[in-house]
C-alpha positions in Angstrom: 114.9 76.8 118.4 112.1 79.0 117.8 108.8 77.9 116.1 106.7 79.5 113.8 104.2 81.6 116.0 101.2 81.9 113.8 99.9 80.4 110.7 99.5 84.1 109.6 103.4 83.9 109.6 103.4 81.2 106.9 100.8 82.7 104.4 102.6 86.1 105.1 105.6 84.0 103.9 103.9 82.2 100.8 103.0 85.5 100.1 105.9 87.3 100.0 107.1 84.2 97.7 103.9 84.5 95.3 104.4 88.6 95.1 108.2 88.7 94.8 108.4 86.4 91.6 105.0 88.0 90.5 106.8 91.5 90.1 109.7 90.1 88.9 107.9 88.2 86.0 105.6 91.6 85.6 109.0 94.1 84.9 110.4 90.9 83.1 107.5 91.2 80.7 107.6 94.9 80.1 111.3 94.2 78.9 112.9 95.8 82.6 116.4 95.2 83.0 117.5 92.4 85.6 118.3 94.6 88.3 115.5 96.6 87.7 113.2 93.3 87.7 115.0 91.9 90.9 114.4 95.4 92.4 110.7 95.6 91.9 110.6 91.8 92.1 111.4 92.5 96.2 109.7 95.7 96.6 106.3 93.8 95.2 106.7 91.4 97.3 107.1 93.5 101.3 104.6 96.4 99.8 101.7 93.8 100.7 103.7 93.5 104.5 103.8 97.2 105.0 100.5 97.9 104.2 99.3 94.6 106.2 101.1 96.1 109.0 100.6 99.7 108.8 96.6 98.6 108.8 97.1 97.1 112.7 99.3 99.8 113.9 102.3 97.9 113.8 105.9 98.7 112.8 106.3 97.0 109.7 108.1 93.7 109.3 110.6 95.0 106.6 112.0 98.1 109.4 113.0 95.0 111.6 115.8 93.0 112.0 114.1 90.5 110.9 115.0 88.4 107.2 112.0 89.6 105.2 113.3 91.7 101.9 116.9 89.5 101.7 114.1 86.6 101.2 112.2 88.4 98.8 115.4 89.9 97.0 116.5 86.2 96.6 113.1 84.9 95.6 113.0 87.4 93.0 117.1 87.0 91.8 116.3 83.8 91.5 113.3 84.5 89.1 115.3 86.8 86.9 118.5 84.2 86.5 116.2 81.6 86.2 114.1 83.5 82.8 117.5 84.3 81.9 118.8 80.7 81.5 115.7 78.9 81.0 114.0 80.9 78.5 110.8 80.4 80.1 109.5 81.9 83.6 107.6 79.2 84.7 109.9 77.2 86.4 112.3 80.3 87.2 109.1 81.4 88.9 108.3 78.2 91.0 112.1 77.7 92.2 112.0 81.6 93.1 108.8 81.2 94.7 110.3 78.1 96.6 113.7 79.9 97.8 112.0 82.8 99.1 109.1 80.8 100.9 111.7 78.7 102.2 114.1 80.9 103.4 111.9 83.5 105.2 110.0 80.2 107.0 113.7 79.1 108.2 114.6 82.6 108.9 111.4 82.6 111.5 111.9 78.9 112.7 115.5 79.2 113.3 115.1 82.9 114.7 117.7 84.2 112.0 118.3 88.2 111.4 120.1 90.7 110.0 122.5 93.0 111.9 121.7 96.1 112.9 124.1 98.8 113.1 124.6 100.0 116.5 124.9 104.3 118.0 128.3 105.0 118.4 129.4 106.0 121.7 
């Protein structure tokens, strides 16, 4: 079982919880359409990633297998649903925020990622 390397890893990851649900409550408010809220829900939430690791010469986060934009796609779902059956984004925006927090910090503890398609031979 792998452990979280850095406590840069777990404000990087109540980051990209606070920024996902943040864009999604921001296109919410300028009357977006859910996908389109979900969409730039995510894509607020890895822009702060990319630019952190473009800054120290690294390959961003988002480009690896890691779980880093399912997290913020399912923080920012959840925010979307959430105004959708609530009525008020408040607590859609604290669950999202809690889904996506939680699932990229169990994603890095449990050393989870995504497949990656492979050159055919």
């Amino acid at each position: 079982m792998a452990k979280v390397k850095s406590p840069i890893q777990v404000f990087d990851a109540l980051g990209l919880g606070l920024y996902a649900v943040a864009g999604a409550g921001k296109a919410l408010a300028f009357h977006l359409g859910p996908g389109a809220a979900v969409l730039m829900g995510m894509l607020t939430g890895i822009g702060g990633g990319i630019a952190r690791d473009l800054l120290v010469s690294q390959v961003p986060v988002v480009f690896t297998a890691e779980l880093y934009a399912v997290a913020a796609l399912a923080g920012a779902a959840v925010q979307v649903i959430g105004d959708s059956v609530f009525g008020s984004s408040t607590p859609a925006a604290a669950i999202g925020g809690v889904v996506c927090v939680a699932l990229r910090l169990m994603a890095i503890r449990k050393g989870w990622r995504l497949p990656v398609a492979q050159q055919p031979e």
